[in-house]
Every structure is written in C-alpha cells, then in structure tokens.
BAFI-3210 file (N, C-alpha, C; in Angstrom, 3 decimals, decimal comma, padded with zeros to 6 digits):
// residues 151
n [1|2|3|4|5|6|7|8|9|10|11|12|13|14|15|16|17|18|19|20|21|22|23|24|25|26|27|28|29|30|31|32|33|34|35|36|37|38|39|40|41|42|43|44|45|46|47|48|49|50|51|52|53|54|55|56|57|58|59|60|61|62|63|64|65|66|67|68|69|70|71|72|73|74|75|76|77|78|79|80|81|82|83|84|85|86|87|88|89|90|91|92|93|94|95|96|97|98|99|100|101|102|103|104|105|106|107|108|109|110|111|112|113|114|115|116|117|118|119|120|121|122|123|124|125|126|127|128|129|130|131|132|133|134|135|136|137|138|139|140|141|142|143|144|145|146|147|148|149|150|151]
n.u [-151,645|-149,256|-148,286|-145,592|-146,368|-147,765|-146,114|-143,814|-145,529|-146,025|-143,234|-142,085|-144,258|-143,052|-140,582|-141,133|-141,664|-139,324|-139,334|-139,406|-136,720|-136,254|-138,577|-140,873|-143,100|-142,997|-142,919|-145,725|-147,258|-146,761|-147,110|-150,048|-151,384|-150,264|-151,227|-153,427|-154,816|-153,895|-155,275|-157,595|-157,162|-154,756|-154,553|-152,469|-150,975|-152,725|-152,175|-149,469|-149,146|-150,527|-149,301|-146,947|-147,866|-148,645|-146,415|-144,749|-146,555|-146,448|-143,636|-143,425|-145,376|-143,153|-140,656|-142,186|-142,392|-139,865|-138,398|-139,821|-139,290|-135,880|-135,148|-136,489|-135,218|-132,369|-131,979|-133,138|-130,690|-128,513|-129,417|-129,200|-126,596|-125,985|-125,075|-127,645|-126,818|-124,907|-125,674|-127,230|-125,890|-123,703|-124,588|-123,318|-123,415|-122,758|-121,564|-121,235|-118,596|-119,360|-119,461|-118,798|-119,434|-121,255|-123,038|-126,343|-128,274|-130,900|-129,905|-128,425|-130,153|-131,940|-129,661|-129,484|-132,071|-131,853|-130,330|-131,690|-133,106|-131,736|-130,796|-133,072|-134,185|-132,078|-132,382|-135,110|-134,437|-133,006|-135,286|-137,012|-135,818|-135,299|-137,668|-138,559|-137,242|-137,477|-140,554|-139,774|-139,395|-141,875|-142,487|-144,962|-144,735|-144,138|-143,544|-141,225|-141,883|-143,981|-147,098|-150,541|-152,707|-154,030|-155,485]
n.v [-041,495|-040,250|-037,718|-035,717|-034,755|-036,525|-038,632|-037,373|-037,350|-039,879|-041,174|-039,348|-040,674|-043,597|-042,940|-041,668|-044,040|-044,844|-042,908|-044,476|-044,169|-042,377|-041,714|-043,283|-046,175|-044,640|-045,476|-046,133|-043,986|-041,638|-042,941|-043,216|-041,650|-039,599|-040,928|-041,336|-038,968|-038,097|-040,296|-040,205|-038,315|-039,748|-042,686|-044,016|-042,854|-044,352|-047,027|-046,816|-046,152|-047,986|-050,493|-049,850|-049,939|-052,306|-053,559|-052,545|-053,534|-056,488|-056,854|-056,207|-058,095|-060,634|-059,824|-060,022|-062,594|-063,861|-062,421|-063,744|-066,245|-065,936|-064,260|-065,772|-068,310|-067,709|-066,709|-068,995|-069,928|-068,936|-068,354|-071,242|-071,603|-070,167|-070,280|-069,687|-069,625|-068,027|-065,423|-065,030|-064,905|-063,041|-060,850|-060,557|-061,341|-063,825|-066,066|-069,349|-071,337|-070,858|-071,497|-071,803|-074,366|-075,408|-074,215|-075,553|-077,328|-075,790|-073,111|-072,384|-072,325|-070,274|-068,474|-068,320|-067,063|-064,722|-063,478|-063,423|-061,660|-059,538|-059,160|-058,862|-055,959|-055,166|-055,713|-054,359|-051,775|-051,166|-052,290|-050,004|-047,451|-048,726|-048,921|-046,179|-045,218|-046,447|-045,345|-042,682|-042,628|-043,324|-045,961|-048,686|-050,267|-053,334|-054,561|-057,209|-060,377|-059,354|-059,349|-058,716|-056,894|-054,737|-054,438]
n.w [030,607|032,301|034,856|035,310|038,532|039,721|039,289|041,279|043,165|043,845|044,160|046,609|048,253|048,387|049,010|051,716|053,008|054,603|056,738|059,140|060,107|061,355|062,844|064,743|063,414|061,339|058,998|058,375|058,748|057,625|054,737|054,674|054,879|052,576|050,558|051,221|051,190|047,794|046,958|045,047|043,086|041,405|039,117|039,452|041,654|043,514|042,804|043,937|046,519|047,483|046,888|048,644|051,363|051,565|051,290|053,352|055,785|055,082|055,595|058,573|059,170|058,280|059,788|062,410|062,512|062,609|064,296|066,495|066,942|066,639|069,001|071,637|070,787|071,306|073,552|075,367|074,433|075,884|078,442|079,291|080,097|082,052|085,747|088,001|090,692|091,173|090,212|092,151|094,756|094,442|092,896|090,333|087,179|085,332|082,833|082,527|080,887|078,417|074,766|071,915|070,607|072,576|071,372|070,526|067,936|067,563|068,904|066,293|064,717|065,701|065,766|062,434|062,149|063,342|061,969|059,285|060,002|060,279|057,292|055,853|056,824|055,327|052,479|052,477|052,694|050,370|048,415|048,728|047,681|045,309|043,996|044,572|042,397|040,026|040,212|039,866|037,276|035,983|036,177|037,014|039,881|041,514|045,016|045,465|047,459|048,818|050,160|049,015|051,001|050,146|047,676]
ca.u [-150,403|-148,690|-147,402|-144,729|-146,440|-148,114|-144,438|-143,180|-145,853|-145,592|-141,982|-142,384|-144,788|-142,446|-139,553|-141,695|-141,191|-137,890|-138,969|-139,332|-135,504|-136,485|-139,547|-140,948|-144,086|-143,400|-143,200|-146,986|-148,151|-146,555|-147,537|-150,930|-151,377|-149,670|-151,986|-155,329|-154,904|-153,852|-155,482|-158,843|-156,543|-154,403|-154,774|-150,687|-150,597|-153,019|-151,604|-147,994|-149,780|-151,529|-147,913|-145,966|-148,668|-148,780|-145,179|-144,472|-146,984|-145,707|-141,920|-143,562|-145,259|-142,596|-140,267|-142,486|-142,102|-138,011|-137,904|-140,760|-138,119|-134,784|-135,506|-136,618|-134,107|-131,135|-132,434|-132,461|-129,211|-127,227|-129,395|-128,970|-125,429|-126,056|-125,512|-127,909|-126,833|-124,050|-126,067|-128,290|-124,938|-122,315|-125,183|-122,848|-124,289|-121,656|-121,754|-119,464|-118,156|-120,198|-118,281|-119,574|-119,367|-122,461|-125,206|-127,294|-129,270|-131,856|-129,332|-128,009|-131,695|-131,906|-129,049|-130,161|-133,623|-131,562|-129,389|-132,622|-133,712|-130,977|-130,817|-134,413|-133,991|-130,974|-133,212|-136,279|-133,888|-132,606|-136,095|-137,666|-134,932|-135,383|-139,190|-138,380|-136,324|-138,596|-141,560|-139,813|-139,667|-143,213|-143,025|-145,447|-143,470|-144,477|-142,371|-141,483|-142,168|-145,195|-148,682|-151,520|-153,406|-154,520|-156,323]
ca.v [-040,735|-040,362|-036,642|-035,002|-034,430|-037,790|-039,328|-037,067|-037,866|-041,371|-041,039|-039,539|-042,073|-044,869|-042,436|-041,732|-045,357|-044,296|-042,344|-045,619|-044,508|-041,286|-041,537|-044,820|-045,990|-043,386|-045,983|-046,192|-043,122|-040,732|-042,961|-043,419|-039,876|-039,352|-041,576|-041,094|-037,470|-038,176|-041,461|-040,272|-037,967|-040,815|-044,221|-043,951|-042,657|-045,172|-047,777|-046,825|-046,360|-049,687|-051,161|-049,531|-050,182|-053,644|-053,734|-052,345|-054,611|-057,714|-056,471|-055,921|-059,877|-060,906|-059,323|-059,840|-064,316|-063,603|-061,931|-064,267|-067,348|-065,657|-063,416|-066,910|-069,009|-067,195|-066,392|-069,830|-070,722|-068,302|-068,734|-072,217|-071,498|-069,193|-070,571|-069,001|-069,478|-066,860|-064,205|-064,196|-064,758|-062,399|-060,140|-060,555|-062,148|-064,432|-067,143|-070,346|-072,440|-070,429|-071,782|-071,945|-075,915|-075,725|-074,121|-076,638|-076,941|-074,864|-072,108|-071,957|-072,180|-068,930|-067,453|-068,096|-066,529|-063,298|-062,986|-063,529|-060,206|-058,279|-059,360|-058,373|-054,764|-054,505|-055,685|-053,325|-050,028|-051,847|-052,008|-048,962|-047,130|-049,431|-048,492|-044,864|-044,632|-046,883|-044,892|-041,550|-042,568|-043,347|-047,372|-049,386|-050,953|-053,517|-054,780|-058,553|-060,607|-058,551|-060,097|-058,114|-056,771|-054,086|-054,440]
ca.w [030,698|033,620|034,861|036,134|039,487|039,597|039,364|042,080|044,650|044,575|044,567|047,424|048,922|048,226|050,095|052,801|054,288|054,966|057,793|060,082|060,381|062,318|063,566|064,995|062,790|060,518|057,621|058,214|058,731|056,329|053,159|054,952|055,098|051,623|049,993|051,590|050,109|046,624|046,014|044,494|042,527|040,044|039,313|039,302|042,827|044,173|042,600|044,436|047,725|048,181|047,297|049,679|052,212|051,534|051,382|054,842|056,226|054,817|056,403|059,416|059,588|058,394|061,564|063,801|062,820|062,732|066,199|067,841|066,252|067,179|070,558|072,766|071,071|071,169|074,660|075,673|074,462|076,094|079,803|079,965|080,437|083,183|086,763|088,931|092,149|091,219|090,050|093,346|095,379|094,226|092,432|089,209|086,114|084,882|082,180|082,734|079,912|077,155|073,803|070,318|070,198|073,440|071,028|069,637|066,449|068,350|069,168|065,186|064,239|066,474|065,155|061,208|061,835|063,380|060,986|057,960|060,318|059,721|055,514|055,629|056,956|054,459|051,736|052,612|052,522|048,627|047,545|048,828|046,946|043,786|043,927|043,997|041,331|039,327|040,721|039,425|035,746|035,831|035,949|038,116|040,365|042,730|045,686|045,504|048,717|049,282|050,608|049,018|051,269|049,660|046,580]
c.u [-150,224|-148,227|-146,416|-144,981|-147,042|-147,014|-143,470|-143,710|-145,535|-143,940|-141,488|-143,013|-144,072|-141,154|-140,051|-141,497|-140,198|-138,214|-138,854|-137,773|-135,500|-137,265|-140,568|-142,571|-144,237|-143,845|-144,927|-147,776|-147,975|-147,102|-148,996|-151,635|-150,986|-150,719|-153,350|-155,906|-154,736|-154,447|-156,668|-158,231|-155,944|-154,296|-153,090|-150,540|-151,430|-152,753|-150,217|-148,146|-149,934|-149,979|-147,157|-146,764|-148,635|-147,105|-144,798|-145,416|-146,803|-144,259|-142,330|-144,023|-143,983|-141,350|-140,603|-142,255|-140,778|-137,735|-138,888|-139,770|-137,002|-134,797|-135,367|-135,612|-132,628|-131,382|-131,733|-131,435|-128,142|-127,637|-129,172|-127,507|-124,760|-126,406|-126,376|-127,408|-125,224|-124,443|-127,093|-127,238|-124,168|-122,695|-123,965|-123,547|-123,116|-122,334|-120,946|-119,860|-119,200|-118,713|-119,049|-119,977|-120,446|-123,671|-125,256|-127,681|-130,148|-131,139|-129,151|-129,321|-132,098|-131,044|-129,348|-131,508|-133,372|-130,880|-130,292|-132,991|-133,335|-130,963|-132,249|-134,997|-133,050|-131,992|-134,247|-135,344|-133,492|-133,938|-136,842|-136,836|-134,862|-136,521|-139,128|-138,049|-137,262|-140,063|-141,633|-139,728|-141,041|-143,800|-143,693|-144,696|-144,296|-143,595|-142,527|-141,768|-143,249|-146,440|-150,088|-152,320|-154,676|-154,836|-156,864]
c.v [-040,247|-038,740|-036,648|-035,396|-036,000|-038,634|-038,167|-037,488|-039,405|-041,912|-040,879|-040,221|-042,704|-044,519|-042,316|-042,989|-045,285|-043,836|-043,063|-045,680|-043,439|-041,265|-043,089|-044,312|-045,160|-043,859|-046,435|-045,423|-041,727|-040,876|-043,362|-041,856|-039,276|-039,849|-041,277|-039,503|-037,506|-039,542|-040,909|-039,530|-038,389|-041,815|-044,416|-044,008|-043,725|-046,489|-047,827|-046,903|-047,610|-050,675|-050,822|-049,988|-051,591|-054,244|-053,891|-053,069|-056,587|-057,832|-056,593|-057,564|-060,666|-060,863|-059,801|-061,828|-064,528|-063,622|-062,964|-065,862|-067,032|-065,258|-065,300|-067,656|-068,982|-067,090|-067,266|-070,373|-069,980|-068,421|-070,070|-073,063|-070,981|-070,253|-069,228|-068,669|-068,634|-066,093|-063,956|-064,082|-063,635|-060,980|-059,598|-061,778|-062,455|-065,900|-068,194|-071,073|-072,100|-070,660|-071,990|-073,406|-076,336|-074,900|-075,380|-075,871|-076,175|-073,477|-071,774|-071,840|-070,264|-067,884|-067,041|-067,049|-064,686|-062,371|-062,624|-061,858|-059,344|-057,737|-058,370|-056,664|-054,340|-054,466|-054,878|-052,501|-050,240|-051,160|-050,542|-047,924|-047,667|-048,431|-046,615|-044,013|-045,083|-045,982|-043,668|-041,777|-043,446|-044,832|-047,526|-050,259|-051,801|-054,882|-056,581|-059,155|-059,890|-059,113|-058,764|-057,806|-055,655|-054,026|-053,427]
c.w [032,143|034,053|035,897|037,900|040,205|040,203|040,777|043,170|044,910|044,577|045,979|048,642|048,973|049,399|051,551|054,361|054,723|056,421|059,304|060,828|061,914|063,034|064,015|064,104|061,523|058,537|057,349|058,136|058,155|054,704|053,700|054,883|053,857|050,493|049,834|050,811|048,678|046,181|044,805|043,166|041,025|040,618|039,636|041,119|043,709|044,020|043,912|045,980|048,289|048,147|047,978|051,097|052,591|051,155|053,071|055,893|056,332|055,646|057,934|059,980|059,512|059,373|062,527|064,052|063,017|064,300|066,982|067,647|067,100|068,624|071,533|072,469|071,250|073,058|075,820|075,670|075,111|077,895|079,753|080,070|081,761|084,568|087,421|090,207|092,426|091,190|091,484|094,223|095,670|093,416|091,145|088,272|085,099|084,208|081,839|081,443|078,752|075,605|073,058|070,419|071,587|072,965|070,370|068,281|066,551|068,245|067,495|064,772|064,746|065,746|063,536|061,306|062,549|062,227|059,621|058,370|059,413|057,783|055,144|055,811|056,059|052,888|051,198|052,157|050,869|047,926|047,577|047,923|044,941|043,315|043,622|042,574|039,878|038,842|039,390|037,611|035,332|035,854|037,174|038,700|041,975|043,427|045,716|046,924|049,673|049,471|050,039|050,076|050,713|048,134|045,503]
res [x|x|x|x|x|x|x|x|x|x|x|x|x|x|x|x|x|x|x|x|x|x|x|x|x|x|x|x|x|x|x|x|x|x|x|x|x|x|x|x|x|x|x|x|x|x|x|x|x|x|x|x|x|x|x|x|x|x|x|x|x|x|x|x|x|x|x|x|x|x|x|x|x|x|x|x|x|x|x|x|x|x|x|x|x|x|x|x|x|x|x|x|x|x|x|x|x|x|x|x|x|x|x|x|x|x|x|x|x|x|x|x|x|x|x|x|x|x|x|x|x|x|x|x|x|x|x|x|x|x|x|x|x|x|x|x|x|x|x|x|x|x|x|x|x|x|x|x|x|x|x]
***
C-alpha cells in the first residue's frame, strides 16, 4: 500500500525535472537529491526515482546525437554559401544566392534531426507531466523511450 506522502514525494520527484527550465542541470540534481533521501524510505519512491533518472539521461543522449547531427550540418549548409573574401573585405558577413532549392539531402537531413530536437523537448515536458499525474494517484509509471540505466 502506497501512502499519501509516498505519492506526493515522487510526484514531486517526477516535477522536479522541470527545473532544467530555471536552473541549468537542475533536472539532475533536484531528483538526485530528492531521491537519495527518500529512497531507503519506499519501494514506491525508489521505484519513481530511478525512472526519472533514467529518463533524463536517456533525453540527454539522446540530445546530445540530435545536436552533434544537426549543429555541423546545418552549419555546413548555410557556410558553404558564404563568400569569404567579403567577410574579410568589407568586414560584413553576407550570404549570396542562399535559396531553399541549394540545401542538399545533407542540409534537410540537418534540418530533420533539428526539428526531431525540438519534438523531443516538447515530448519530455508531455511526459514529465503525464508521469506526475500518474505518479500522484499512486500508479507506477515508467517513461517510454527510456534506456535503463538504473536498475
């Protein structure tokens, strides 16, 4: 049986990742800190822990293959539009004949894997919110697209 208070902390825990909005990292080190104190506590709350943990870690690999994807190729497709020998000239940074129909499959490849970013941050704020609500009427709730790490 599950209580009251049980169902509020890991409610909390699960809200906690939230604070990644305010405070950089914070989605790691509020339910790291939230957890480490109530795990020994309930099987409920360490249960909700290790999934949020292993949630926000998974979000975070996953990010970090998005942006190392998008960042260089979006990069490339927009300098190798760029004459140089304006921007050292005229010390303006001007881009000639930039037109949708001169990215490549490379460049839309770039743009898909920014755009998966953005879905993926819209997604996270969805589930963390699901999980809460879940959380607070006492179900186990664990986040899809999640990599165990924690056990």
């Amino acid at each position: 049986m599950t209580t009251t208070n049980d169902k509020n902390i890991a409610t909390v825990l699960h809200l906690s990742s939230l604070t990644q909005y305010i405070i950089p990292f914070g989605n790691y080190i509020f339910p790291i800190i939230i957890w480490s104190s109530k795990k020994d506590e309930s099987e409920f709350v360490d249960f909700s822990g290790k999934q949020v943990l292993n949630f926000q870690l998974s979000i975070f690999l996953y990010s970090i293959v998005l942006c190392a994807i998008a960042i260089p190729i979006l990069l490339f497709t927009i300098f190798q539009n760029v004459t140089f020998d304006t921007i050292f000239h005229h010390h303006d940074f001007v881009i000639n004949n930039f037109s949708f129909h001169h990215i490549s499959g490379l460049g839309v490849f770039g743009i898909i894997a920014g755009v998966l970013f953005c879905s993926l941050k819209v997604i996270e704020f969805c589930l963390i919110i699901n999980a809460a609500v879940k959380t607070s009427n006492g179900e186990n709730y664990k986040y899809p697209l999640s990599i165990p790490f924690f056990k």
